[in-house]
N, CA, C and O atoms as a GROMACS GRO file, in nm:
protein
  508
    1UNK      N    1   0.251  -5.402   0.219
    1UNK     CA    2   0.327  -5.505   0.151
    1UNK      C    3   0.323  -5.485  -0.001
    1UNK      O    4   0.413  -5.516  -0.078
    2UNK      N    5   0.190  -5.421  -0.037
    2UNK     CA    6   0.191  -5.441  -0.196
    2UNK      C    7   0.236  -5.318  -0.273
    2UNK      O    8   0.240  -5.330  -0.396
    3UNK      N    9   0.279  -5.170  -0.204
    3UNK     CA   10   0.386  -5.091  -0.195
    3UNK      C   11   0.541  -5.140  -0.232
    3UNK      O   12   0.619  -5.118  -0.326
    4UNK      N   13   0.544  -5.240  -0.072
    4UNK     CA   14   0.692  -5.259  -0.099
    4UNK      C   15   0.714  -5.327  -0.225
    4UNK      O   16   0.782  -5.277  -0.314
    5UNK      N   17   0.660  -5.435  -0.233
    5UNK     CA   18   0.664  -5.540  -0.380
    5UNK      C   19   0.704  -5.394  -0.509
    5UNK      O   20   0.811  -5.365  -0.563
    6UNK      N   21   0.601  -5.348  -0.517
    6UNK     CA   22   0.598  -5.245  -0.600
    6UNK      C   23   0.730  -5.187  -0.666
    6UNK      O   24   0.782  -5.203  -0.776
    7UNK      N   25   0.766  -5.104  -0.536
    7UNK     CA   26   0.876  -5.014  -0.536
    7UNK      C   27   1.023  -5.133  -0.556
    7UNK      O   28   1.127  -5.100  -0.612
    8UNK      N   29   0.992  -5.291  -0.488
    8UNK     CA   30   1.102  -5.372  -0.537
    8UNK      C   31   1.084  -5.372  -0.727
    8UNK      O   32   1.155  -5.300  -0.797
    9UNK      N   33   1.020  -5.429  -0.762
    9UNK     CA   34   0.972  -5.469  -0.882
    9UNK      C   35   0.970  -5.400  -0.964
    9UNK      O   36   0.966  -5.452  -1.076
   10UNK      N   37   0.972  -5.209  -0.954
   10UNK     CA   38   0.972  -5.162  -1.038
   10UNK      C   39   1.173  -5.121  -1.058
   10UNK      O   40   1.250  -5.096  -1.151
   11UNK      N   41   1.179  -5.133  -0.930
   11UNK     CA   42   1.356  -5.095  -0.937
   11UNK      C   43   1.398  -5.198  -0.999
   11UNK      O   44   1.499  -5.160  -1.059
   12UNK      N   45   1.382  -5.299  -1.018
   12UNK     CA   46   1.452  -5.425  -1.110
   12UNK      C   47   1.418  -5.368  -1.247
   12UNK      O   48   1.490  -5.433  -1.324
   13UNK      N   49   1.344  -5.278  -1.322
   13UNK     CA   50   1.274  -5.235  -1.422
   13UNK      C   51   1.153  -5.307  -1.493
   13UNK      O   52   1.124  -5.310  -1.612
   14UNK      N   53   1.090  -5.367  -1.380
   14UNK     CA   54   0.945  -5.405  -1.444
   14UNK      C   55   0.822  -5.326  -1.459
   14UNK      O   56   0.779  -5.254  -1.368
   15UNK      N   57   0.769  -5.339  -1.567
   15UNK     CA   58   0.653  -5.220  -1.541
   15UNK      C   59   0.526  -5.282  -1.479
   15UNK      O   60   0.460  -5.340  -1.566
   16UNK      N   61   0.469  -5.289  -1.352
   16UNK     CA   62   0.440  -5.331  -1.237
   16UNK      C   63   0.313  -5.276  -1.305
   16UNK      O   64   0.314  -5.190  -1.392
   17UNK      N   65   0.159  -5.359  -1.236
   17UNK     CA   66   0.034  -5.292  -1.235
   17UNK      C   67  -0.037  -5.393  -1.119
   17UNK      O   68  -0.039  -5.515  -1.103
   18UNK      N   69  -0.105  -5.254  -1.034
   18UNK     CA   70  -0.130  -5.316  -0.932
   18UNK      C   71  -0.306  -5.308  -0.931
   18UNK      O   72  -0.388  -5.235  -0.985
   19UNK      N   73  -0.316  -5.456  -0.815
   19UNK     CA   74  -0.460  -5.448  -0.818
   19UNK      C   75  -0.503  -5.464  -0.678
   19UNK      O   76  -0.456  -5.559  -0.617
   20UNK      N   77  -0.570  -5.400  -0.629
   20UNK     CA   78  -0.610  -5.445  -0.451
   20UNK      C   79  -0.701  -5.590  -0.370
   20UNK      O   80  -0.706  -5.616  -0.250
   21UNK      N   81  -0.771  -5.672  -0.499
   21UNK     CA   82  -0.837  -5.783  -0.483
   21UNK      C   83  -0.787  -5.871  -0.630
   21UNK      O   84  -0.728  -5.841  -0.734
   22UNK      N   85  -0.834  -5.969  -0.583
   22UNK     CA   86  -0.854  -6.081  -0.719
   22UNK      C   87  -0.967  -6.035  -0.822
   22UNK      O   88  -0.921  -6.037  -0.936
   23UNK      N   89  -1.022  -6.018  -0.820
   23UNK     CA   90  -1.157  -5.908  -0.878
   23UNK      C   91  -1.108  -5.845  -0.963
   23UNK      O   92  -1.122  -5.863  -1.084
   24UNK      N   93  -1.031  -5.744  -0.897
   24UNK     CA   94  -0.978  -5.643  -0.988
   24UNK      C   95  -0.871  -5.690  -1.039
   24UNK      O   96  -0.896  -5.688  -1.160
   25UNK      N   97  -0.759  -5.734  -1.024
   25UNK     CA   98  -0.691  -5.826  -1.091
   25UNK      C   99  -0.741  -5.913  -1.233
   25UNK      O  100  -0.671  -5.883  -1.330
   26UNK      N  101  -0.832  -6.001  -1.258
   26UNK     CA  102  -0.866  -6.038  -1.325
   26UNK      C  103  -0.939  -5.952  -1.434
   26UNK      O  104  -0.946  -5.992  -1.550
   27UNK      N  105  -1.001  -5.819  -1.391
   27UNK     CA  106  -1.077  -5.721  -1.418
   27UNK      C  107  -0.949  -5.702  -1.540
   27UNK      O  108  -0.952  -5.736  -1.658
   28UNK      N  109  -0.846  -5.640  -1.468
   28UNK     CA  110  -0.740  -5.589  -1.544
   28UNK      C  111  -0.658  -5.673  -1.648
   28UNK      O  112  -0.573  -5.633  -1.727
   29UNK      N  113  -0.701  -5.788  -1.627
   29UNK     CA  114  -0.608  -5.922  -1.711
   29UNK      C  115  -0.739  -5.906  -1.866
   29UNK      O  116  -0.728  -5.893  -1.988
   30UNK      N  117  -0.825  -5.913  -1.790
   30UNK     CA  118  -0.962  -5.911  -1.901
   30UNK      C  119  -0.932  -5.831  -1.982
   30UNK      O  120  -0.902  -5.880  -2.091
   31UNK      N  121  -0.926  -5.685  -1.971
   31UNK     CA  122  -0.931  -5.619  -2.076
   31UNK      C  123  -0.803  -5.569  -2.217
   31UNK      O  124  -0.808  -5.511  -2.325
   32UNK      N  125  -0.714  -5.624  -2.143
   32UNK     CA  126  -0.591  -5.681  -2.239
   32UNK      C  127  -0.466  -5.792  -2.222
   32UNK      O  128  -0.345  -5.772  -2.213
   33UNK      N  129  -0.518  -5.878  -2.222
   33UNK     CA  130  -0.454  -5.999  -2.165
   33UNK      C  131  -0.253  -6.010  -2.198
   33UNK      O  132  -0.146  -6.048  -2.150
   34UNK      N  133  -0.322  -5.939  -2.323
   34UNK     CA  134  -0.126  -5.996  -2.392
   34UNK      C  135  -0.055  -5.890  -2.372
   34UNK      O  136   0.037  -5.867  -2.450
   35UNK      N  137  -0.090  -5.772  -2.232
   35UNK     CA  138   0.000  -5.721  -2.182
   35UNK      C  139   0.084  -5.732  -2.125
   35UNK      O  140   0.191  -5.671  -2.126
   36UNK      N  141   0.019  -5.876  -2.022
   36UNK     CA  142   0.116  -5.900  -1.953
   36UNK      C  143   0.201  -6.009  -1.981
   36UNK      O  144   0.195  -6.082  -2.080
   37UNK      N  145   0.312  -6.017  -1.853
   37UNK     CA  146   0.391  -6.124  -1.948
   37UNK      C  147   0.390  -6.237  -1.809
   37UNK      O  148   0.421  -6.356  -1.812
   38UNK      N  149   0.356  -6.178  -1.721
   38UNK     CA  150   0.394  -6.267  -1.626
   38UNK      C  151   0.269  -6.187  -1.433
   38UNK      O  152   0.270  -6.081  -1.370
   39UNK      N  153   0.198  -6.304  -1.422
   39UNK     CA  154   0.123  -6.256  -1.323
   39UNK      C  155   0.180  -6.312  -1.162
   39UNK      O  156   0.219  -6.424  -1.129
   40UNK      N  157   0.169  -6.205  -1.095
   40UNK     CA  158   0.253  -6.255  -0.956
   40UNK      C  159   0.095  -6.233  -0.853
   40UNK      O  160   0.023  -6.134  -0.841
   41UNK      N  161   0.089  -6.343  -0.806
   41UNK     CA  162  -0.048  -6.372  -0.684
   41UNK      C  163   0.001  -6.385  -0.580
   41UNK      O  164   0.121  -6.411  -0.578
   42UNK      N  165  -0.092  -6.367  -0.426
   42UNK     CA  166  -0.119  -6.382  -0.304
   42UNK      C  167  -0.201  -6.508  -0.322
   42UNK      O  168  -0.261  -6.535  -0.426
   43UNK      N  169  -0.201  -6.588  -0.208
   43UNK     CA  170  -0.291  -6.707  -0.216
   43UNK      C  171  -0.442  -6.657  -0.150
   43UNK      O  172  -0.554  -6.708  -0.160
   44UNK      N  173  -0.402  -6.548  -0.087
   44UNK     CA  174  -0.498  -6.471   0.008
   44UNK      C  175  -0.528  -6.327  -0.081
   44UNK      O  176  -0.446  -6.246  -0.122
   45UNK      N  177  -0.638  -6.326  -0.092
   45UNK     CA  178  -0.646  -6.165  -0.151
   45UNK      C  179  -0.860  -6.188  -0.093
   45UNK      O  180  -0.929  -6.287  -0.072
   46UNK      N  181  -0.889  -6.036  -0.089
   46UNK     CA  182  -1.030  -6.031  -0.099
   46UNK      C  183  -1.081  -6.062  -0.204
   46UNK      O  184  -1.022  -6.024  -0.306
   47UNK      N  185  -1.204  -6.139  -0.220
   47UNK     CA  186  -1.304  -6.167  -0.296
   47UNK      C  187  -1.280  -6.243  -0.438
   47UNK      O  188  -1.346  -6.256  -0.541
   48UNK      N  189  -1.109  -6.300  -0.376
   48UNK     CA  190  -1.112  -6.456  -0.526
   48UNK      C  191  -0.952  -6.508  -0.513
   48UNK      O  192  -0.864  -6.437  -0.560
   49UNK      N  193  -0.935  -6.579  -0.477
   49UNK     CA  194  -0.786  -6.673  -0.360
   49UNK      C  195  -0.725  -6.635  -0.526
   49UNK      O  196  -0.792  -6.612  -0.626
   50UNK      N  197  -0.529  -6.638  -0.504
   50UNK     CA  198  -0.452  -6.656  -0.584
   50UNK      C  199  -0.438  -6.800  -0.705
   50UNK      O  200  -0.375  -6.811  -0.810
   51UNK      N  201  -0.504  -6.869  -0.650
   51UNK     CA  202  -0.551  -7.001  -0.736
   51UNK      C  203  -0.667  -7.002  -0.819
   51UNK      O  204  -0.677  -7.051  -0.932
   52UNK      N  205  -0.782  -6.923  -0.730
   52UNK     CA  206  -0.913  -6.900  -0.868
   52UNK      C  207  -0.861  -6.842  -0.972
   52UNK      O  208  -0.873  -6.874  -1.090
   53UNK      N  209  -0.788  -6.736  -0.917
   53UNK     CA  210  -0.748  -6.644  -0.993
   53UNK      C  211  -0.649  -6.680  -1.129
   53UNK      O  212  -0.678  -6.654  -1.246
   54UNK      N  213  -0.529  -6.745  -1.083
   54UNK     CA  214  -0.405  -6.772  -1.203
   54UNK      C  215  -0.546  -6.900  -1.250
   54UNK      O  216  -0.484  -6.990  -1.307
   55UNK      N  217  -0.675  -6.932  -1.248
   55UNK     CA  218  -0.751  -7.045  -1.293
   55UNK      C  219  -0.813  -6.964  -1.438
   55UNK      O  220  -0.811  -6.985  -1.560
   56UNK      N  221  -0.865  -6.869  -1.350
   56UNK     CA  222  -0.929  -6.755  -1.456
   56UNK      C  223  -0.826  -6.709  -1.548
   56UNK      O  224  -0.862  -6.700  -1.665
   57UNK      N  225  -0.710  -6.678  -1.520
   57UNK     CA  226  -0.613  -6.578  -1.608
   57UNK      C  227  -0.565  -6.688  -1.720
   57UNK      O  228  -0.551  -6.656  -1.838
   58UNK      N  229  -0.535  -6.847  -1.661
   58UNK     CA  230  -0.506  -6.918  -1.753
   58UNK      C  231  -0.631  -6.945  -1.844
   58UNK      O  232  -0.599  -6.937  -1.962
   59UNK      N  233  -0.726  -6.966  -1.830
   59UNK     CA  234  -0.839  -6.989  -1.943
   59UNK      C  235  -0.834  -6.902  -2.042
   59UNK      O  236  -0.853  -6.935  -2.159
   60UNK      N  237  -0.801  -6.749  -1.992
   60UNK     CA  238  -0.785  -6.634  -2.051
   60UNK      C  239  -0.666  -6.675  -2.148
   60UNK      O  240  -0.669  -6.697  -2.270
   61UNK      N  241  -0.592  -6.679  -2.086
   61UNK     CA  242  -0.460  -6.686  -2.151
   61UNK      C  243  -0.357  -6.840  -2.112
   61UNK      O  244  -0.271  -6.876  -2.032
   62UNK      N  245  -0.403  -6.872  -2.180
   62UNK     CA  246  -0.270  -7.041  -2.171
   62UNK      C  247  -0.156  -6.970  -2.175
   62UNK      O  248  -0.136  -6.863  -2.234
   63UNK      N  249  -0.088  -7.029  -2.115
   63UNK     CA  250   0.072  -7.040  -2.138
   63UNK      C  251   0.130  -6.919  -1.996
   63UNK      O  252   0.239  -6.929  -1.939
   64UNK      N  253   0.048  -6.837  -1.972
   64UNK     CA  254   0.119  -6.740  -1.886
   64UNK      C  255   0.178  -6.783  -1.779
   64UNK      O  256   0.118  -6.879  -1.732
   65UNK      N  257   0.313  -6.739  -1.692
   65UNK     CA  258   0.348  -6.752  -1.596
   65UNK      C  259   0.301  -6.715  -1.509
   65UNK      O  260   0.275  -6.595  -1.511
   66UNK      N  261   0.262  -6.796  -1.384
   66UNK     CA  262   0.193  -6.739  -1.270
   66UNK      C  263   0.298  -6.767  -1.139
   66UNK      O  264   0.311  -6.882  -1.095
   67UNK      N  265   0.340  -6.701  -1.105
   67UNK     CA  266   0.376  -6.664  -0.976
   67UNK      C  267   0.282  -6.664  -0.840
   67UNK      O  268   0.210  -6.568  -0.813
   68UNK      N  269   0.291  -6.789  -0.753
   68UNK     CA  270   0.158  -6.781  -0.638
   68UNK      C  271   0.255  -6.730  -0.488
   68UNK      O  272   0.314  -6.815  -0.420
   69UNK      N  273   0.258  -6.644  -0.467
   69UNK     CA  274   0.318  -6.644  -0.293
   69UNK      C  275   0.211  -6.665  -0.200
   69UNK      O  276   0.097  -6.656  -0.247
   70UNK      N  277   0.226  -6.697  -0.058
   70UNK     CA  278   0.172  -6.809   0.031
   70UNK      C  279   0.257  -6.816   0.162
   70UNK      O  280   0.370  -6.864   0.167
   71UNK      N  281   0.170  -6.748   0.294
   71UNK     CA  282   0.229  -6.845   0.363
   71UNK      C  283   0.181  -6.926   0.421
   71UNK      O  284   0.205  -6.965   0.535
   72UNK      N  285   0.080  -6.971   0.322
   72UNK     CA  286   0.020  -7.112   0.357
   72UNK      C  287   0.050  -7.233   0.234
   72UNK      O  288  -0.052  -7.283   0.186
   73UNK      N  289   0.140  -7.267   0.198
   73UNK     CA  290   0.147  -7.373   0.120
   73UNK      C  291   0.176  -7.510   0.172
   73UNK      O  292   0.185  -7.604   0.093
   74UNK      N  293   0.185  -7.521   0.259
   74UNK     CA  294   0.089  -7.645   0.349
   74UNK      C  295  -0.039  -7.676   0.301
   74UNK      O  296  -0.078  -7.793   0.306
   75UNK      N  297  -0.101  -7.598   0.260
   75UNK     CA  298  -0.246  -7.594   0.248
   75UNK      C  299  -0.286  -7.638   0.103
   75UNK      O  300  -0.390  -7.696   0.073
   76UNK      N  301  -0.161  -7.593  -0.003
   76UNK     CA  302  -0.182  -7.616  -0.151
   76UNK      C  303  -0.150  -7.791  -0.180
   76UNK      O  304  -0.087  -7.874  -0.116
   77UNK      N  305  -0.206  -7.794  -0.272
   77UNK     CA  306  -0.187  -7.945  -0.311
   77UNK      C  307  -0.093  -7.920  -0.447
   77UNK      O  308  -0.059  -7.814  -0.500
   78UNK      N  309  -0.068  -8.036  -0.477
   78UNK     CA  310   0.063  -7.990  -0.593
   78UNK      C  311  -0.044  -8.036  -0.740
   78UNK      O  312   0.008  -7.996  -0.844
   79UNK      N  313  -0.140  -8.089  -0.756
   79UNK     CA  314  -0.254  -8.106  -0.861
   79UNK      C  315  -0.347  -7.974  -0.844
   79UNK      O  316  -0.411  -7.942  -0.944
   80UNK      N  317  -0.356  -7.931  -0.780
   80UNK     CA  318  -0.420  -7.822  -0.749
   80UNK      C  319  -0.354  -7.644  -0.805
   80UNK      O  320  -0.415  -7.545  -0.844
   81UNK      N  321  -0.230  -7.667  -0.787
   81UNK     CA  322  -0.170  -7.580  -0.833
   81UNK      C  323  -0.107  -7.584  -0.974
   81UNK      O  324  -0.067  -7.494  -1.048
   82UNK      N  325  -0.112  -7.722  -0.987
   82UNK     CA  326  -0.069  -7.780  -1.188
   82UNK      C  327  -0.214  -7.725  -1.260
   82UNK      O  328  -0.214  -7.672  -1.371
   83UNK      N  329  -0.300  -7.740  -1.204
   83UNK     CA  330  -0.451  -7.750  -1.247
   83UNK      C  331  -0.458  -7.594  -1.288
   83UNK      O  332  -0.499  -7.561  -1.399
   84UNK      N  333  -0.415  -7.499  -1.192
   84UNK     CA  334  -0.451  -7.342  -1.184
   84UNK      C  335  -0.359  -7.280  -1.326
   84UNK      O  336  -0.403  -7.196  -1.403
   85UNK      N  337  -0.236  -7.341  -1.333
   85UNK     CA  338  -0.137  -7.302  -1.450
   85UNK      C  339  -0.047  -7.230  -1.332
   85UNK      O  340   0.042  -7.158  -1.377
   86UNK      N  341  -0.055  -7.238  -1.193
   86UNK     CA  342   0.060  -7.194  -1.133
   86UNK      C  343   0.183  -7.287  -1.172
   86UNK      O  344   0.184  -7.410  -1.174
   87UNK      N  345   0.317  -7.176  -1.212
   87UNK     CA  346   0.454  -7.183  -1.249
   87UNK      C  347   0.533  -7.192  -1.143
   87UNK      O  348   0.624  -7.272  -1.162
   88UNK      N  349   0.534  -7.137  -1.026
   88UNK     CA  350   0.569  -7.143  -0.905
   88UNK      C  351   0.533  -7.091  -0.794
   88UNK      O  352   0.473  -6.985  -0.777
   89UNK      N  353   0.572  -7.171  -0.714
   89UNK     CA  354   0.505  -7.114  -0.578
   89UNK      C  355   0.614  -7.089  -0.451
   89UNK      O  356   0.685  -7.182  -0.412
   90UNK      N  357   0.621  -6.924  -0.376
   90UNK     CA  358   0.736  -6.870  -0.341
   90UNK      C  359   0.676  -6.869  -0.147
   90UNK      O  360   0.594  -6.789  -0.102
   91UNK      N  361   0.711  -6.923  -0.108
   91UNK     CA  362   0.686  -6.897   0.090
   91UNK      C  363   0.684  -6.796   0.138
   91UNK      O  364   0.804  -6.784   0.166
   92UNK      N  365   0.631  -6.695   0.176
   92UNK     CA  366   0.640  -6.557   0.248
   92UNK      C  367   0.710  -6.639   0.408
   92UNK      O  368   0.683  -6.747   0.459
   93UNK      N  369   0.802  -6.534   0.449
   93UNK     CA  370   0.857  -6.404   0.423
   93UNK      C  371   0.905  -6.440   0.290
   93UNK      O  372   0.947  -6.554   0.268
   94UNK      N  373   0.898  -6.330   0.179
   94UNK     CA  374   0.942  -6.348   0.062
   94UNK      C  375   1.112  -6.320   0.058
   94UNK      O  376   1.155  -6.251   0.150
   95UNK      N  377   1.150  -6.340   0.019
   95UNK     CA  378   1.346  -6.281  -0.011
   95UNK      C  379   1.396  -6.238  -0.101
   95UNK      O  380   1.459  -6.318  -0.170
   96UNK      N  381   1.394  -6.147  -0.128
   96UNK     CA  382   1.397  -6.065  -0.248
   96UNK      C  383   1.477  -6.141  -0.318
   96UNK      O  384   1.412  -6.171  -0.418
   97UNK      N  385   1.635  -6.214  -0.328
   97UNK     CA  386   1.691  -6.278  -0.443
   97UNK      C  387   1.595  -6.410  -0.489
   97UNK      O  388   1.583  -6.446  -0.606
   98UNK      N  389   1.545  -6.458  -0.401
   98UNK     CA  390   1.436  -6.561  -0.439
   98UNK      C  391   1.314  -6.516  -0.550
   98UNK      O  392   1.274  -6.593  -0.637
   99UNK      N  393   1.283  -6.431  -0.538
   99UNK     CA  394   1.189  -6.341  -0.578
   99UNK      C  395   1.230  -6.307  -0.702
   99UNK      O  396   1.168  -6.338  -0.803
  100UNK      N  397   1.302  -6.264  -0.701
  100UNK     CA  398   1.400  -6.185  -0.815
  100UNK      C  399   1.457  -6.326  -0.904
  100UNK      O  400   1.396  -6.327  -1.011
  101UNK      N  401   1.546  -6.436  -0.896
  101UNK     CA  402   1.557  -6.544  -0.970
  101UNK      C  403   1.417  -6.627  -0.991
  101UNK      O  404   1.458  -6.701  -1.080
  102UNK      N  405   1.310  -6.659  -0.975
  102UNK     CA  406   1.207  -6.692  -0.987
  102UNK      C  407   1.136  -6.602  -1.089
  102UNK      O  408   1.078  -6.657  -1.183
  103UNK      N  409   1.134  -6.484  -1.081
  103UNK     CA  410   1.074  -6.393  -1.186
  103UNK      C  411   1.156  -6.417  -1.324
  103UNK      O  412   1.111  -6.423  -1.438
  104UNK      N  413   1.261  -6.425  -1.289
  104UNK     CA  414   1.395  -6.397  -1.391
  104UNK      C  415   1.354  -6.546  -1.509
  104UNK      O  416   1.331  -6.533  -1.629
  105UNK      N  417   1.353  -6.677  -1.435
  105UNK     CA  418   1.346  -6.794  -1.441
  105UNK      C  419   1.227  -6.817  -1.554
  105UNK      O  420   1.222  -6.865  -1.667
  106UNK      N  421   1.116  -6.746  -1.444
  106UNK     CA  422   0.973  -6.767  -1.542
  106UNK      C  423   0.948  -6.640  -1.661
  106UNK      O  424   0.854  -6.650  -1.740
  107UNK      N  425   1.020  -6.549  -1.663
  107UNK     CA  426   0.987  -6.454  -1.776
  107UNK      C  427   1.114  -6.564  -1.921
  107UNK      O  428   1.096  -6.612  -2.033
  108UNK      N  429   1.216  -6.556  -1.838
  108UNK     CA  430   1.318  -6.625  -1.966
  108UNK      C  431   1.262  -6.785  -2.038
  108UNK      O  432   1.305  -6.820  -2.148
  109UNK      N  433   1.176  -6.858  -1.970
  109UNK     CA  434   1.104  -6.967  -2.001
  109UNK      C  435   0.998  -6.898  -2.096
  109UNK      O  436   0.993  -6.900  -2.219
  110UNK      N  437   0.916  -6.838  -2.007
  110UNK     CA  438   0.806  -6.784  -2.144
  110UNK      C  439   0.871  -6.712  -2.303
  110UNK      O  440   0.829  -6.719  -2.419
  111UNK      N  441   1.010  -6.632  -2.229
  111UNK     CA  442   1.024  -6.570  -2.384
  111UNK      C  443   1.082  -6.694  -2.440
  111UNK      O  444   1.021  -6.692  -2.546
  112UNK      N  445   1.160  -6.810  -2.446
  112UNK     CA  446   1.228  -6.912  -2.502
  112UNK      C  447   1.123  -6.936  -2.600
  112UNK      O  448   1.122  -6.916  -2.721
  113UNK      N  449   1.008  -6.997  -2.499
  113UNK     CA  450   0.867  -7.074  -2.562
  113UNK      C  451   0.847  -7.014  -2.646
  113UNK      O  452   0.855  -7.059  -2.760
  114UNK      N  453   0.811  -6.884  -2.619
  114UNK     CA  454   0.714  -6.762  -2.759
  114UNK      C  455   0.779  -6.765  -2.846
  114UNK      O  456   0.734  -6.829  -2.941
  115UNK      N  457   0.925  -6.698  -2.863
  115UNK     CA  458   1.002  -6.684  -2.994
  115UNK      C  459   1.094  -6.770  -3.024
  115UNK      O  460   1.180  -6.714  -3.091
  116UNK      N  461   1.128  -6.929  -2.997
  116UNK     CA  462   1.213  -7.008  -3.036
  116UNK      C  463   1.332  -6.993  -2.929
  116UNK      O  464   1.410  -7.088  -2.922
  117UNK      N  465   1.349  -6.906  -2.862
  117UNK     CA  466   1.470  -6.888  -2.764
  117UNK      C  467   1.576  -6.831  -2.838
  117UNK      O  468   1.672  -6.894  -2.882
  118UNK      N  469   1.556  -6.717  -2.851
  118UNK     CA  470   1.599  -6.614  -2.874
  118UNK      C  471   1.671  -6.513  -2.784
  118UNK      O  472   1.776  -6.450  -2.797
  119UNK      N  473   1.556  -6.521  -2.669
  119UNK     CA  474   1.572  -6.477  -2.543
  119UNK      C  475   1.535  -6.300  -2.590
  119UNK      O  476   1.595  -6.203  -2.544
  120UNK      N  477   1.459  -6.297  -2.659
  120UNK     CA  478   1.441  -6.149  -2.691
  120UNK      C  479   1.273  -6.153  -2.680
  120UNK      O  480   1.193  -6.229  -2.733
  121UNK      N  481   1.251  -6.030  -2.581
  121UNK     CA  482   1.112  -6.035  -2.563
  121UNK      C  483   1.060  -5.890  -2.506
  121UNK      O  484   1.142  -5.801  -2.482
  122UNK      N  485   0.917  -5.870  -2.487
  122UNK     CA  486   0.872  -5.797  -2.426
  122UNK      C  487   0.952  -5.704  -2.292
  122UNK      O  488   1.067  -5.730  -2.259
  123UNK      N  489   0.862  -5.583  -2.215
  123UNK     CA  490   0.908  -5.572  -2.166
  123UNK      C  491   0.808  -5.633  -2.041
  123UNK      O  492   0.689  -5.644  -2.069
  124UNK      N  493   0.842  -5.662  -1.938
  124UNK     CA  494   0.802  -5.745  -1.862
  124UNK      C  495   0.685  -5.689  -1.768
  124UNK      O  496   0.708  -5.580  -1.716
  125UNK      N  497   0.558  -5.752  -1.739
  125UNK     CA  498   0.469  -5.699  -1.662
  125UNK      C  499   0.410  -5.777  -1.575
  125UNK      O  500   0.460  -5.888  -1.588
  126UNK      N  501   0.310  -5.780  -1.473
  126UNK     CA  502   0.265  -5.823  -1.345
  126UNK      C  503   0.129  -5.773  -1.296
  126UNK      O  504   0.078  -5.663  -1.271
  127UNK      N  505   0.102  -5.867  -1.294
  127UNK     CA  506  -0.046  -5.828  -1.157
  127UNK      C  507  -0.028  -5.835  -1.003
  127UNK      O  508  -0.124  -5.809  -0.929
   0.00000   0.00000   0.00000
């Protein structure tokens, strides 16, 4: 799955960086935070859920977009996910135009915020 994402995400032209746990994920947010522009989570990953995680990345970094996919959001509470700094939350099976306007949505919100709305920004990245 985290292939396919990949190979979707980079064909839209994002420059994609992948991590195999929450661990390493955060590992990678740590050591240069204002690379990225936008973090995309599993609610499920080994050794730290998609919610610890966008918990940790926001302390790190306020303001970032977090992207949570789930196919358990039954399970999420909607204070729970305001609390984490999750931006949205997408239902697996995922759908790629869903996927794709949701990314689109939360990168054009963050660049508005950063530079006055301009709409001129970075080039776009992911966990």
């Amino acid at each position: 799955m985290r292939e396919l994402l990949y190979d979707l995400l980079t064909g839209w032209g994002l420059d994609v960086t992948l991590a195999t746990t929450g661990v390493e994920a955060l590992a990678l947010f740590e050591v240069d935070a204002q690379r990225f522009d936008l973090l995309l989570t599993d609610l499920t990953m080994p050794g730290m859920t998609g919610v610890a995680f966008a918990q940790a990345a926001t302390r790190l970094r306020p303001g970032i977009p977090v992207l949570l996919c789930t196919g358990f959001s039954d399970d999420l509470r909607d204070d729970e996910i305001a609390a984490a700094g999750i931006r949205a939350v997408l239902r697996k099976p995922l759908e790629p135009a869903d996927l794709h306007a949701s990314l689109v949505r939360l990168i054009e919100t963050s660049i508005a915020s950063s530079d006055g709305g301009s709409g001129i920004g970075k080039d776009s990245s992911g966990v």
